[in-house]
PLY file of the C-alpha trace (Angstrom):
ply
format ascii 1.0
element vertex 137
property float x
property float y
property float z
element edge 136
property int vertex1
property int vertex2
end_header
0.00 0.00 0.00
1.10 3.32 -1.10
1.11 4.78 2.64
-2.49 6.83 1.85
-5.49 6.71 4.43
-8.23 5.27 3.14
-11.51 6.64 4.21
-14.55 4.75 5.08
-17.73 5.68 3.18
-19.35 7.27 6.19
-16.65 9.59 6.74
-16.89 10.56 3.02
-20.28 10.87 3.00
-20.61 12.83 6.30
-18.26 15.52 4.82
-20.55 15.88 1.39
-23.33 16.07 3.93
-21.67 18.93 5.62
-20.85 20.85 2.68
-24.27 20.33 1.37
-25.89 21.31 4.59
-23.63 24.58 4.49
-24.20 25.26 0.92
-28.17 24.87 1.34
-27.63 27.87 4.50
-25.68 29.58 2.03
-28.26 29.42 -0.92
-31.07 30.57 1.72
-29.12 33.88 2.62
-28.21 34.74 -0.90
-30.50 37.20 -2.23
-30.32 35.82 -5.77
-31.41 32.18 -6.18
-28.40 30.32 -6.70
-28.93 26.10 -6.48
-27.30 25.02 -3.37
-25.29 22.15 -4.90
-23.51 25.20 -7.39
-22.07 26.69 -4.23
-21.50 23.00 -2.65
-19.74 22.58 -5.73
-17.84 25.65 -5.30
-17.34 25.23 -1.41
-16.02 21.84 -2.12
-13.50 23.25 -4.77
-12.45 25.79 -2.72
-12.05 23.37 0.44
-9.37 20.93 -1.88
-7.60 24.28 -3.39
-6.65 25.35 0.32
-6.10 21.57 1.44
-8.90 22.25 4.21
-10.02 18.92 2.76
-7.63 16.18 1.12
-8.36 14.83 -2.14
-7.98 11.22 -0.61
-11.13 12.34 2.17
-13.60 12.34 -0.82
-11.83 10.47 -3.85
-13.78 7.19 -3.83
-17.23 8.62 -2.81
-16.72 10.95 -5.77
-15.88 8.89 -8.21
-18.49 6.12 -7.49
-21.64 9.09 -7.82
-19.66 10.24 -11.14
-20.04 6.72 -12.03
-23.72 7.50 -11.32
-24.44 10.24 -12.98
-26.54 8.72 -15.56
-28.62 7.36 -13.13
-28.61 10.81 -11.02
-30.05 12.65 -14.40
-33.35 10.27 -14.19
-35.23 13.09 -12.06
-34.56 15.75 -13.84
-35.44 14.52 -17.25
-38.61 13.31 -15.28
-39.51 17.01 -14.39
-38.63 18.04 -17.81
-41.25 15.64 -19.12
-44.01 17.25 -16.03
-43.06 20.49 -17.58
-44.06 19.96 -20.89
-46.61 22.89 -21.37
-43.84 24.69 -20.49
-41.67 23.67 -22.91
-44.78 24.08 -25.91
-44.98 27.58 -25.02
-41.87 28.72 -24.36
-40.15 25.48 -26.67
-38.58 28.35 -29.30
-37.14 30.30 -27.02
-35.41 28.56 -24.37
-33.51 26.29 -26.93
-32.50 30.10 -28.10
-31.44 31.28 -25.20
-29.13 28.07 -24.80
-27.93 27.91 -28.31
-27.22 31.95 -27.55
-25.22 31.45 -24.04
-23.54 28.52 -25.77
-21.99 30.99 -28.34
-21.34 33.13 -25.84
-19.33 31.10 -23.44
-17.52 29.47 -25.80
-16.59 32.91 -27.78
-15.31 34.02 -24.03
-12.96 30.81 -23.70
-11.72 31.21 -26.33
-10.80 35.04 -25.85
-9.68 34.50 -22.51
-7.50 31.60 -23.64
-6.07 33.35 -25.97
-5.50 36.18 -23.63
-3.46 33.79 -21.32
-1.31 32.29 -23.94
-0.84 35.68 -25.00
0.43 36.48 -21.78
2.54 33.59 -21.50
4.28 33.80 -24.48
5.19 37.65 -23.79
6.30 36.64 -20.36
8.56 33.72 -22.49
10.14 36.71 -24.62
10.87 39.02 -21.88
12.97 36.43 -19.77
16.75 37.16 -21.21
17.80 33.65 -22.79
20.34 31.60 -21.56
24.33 32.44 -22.20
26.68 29.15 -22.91
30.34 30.60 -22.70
33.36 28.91 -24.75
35.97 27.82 -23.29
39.18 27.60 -25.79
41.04 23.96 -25.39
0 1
1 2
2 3
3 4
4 5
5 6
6 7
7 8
8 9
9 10
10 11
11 12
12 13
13 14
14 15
15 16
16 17
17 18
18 19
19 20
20 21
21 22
22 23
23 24
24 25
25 26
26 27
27 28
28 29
29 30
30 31
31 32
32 33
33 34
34 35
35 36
36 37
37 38
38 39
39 40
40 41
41 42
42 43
43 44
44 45
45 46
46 47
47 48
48 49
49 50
50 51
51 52
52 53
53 54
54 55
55 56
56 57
57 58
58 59
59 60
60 61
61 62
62 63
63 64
64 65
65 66
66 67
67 68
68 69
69 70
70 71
71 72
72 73
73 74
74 75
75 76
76 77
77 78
78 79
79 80
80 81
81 82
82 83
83 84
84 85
85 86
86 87
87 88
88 89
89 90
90 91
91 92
92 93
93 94
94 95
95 96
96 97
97 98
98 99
99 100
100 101
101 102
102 103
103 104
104 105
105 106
106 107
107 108
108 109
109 110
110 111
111 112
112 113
113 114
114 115
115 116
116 117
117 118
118 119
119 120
120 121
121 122
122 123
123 124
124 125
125 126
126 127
127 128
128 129
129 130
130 131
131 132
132 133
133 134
134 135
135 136
């Protein structure tokens, strides 16, 4: 064994409980409606960024719901299908709206992308290159 703590699916599962229970206070304070697992999502990412929580805490729990997901999806294509006099009146327009925020997020990856390569490549240039000196035999 590699010398990493394995931990037990309750433990796992008691910290996405945690998160989610903090992220559903969060999501009632907000003044905008923002879906509380977003800002579990974003807790969560936050929490491995600053090593608050180890990768290794949540690893196997994670990767056995991703494993999931398909299943996970079930209820909401089941309230899509309860909302379907929604979707005859206002069909046209929502698959606008995505095809429209589509275009736009991808047209701002790929500016800010290219922004950061940009960047890199002047930050490349500016860095003097290396000297190799000759020594005569």
């Amino acid at each position: 064994m590699s010398g990493r703590k394995v931990f037990g699916f309750l433990t796992q599962a008691f910290i996405f409980a945690v998160i989610m229970l903090v992220s559903n206070g969060i999501a009632g304070m907000l003044p905008i409606p923002i879906p509380a697992s977003v800002i579990g999502l974003v807790l969560l990412f936050t929490l491995l960024c600053t090593k608050v929580i180890k990768l290794e805490q949540v690893e196997s729990l994670g990767t056995a719901l991703t494993s999931l997901i398909g299943f996970l999806f079930v209820p909401s294509g089941i309230s899509v299908m309860n909302s379907l006099g929604v979707m005859q009146e206002y069909g046209l327009l929502i698959v606008f709206v995505i095809f429209l925020a589509t275009v736009i997020l991808l047209g701002a990856t790929g500016l800010f992308s290219q922004l950061i390569l940009t960047a890199g490549g002047k930050k490349r240039q500016a860095a003097p290159p290396e000297t190799v000196k000759k020594t005569a035999s």
